[in-house]
C-alpha positions as CSV (number, residue, x, y, z in Angstrom):
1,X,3.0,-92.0,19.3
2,X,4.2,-90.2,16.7
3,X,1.4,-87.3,16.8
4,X,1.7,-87.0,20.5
5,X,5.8,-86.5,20.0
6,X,4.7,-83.4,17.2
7,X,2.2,-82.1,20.4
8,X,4.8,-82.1,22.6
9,X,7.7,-80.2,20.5
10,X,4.5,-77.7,19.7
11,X,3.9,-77.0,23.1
12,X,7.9,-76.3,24.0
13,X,8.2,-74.4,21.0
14,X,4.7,-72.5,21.7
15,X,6.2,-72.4,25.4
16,X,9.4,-70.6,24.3
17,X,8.3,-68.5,21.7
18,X,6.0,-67.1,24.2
19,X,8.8,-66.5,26.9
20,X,10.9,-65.0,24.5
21,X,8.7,-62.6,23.1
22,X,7.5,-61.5,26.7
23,X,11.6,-60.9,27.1
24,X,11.8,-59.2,23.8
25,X,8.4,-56.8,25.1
26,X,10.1,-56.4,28.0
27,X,13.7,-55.4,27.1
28,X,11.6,-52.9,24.7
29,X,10.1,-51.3,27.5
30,X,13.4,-50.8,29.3
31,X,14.8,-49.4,27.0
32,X,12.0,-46.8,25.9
33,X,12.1,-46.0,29.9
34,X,16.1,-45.7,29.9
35,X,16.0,-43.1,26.2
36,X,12.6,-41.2,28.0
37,X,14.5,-40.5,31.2
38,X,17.8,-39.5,29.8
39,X,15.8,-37.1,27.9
40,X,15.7,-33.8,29.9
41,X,12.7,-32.4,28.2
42,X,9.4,-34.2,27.9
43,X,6.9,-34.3,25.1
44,X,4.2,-32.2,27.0
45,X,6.8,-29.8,28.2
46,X,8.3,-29.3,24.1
47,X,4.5,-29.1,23.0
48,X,3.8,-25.8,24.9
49,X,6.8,-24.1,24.1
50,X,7.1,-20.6,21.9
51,X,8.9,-21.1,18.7
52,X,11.9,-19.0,20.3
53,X,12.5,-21.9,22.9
54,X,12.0,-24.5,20.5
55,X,14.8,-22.7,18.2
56,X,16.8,-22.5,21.3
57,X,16.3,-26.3,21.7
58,X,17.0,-27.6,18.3
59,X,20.6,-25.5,18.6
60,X,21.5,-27.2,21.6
61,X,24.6,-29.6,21.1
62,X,22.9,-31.8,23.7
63,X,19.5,-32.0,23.1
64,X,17.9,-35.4,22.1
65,X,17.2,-36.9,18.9
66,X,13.4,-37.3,20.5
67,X,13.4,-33.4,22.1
68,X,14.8,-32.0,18.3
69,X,11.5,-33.7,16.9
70,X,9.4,-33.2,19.1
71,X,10.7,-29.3,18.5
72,X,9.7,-29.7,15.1
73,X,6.6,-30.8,15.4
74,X,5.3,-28.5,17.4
75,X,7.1,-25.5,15.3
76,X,4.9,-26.8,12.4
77,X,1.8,-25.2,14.3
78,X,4.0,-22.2,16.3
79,X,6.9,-21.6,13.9
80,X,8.0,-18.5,12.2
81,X,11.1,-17.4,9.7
82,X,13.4,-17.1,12.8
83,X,12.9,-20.8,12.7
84,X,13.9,-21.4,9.7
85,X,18.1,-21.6,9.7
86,X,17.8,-24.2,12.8
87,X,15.3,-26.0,10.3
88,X,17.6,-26.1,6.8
89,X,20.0,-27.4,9.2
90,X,18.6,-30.4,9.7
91,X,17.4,-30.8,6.5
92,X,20.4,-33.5,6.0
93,X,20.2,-35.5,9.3
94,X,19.0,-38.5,8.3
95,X,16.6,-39.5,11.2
96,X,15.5,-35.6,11.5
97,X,15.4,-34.3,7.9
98,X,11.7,-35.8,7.5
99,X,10.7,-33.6,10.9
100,X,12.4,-30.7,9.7
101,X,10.3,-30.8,6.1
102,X,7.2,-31.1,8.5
103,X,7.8,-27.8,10.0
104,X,8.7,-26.0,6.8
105,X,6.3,-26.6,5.1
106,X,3.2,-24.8,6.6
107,X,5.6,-22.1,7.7
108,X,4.8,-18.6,5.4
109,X,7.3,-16.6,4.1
110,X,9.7,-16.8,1.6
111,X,12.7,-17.4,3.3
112,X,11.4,-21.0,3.6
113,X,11.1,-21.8,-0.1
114,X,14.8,-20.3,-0.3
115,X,16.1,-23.0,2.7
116,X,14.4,-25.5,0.5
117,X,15.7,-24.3,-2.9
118,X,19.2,-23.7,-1.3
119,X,19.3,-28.1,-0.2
120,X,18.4,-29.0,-3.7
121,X,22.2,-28.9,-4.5
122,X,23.7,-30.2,-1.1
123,X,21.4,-33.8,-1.0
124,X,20.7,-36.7,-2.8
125,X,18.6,-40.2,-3.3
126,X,16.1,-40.0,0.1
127,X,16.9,-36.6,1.3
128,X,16.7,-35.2,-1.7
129,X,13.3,-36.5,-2.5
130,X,12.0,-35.4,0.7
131,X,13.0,-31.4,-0.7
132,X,11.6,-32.2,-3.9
133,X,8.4,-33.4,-2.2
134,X,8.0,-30.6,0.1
135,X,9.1,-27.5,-2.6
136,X,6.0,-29.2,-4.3
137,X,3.4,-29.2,-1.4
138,X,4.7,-25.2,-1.3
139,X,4.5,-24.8,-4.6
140,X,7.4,-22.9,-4.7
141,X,7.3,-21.7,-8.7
142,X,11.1,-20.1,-8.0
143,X,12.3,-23.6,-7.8
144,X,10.7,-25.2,-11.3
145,X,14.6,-24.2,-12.9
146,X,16.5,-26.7,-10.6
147,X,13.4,-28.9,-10.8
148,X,13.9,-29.0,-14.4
149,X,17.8,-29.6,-14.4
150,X,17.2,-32.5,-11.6
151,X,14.5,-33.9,-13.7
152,X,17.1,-35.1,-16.4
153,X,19.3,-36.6,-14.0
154,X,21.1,-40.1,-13.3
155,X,19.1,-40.7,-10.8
156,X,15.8,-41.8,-11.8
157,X,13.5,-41.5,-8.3
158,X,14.5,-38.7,-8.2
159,X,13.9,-37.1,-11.5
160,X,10.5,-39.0,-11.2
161,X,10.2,-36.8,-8.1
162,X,10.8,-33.6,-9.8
163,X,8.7,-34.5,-12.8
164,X,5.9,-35.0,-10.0
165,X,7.1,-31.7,-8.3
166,X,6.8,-29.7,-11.8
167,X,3.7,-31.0,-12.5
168,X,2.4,-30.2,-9.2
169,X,3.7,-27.0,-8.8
170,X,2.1,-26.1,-12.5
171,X,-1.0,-27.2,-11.8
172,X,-3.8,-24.6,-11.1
């Protein structure tokens, strides 16, 4: 009696665990469709775009979080310097700052390791990290001074991550 009592709850709960995530899958999905058509650009339409129009699209007041991304993404393969102020920009949006880093940091030129140099004293904790982590992919050897002065910091991830970024940039 007793085991077919513990089958029984099983199979309710089984029963409305399953229903619930299938509501929880579904909501997901309507949501995801609601953000993709609100969007008025689309990822294959940001992915062919010149590094002009994707400038153009990261100043707009209205784009999306997703379109501003997407922008980045695809100005780490097309970008140029006259991307980079739209780029420092968003060096301190929290949900963008990580794109922004992913564009800089195959972009030539110097004016990009001065964008990076130049956030160094407006961040901190994540943020800042993220600068630290991408000065040291560049190896950017005009930053090892503030490296140096944020290595003996309060903060201790993030003079780890200049002590990383030193090393790194120091390295042969």
């Amino acid at each position: 009696m007793l085991r077919r009592t513990f089958l029984v709850i099983g199979a309710v709960v089984a029963a409305v665990g399953q229903r619930l995530r299938g509501q929880t899958r579904e909501n997901l999905n309507q949501m995801a469709n609601r953000q993709l058509d609100a969007t008025p650009y689309k990822s294959a339409e940001i992915m062919g775009m010149e590094s002009a129009d994707l400038v153009q699209l990261l100043d707009d007041p209205d784009s999306s979080e997703f379109a501003r991304a997407k922008a980045c993404q695809r100005l780490a393969v097309v970008g140029d310097e006259a991307a980079v102020p739209s780029l420092a920009r968003l060096l301190s949006d929290s949900k963008l700052s990580h794109y922004a880093r992913t564009a800089l940091e195959p972009m030539p030129g110097k004016s990009v390791d001065q964008a990076l140099r130049e956030a160094l004293g407006s961040l901190d904790g994540g943020l800042l990290i993220g600068v630290i982590n991408s000065i040291a992919w560049r190896r950017d050897h005009g930053a090892l001074g503030a490296l140096a002065r944020l290595r003996h910091g309060d903060d201790a991830q993030v003079a780890a991550a200049a002590t990383w970024a030193i090393n790194r940039i120091r390295r042969p």
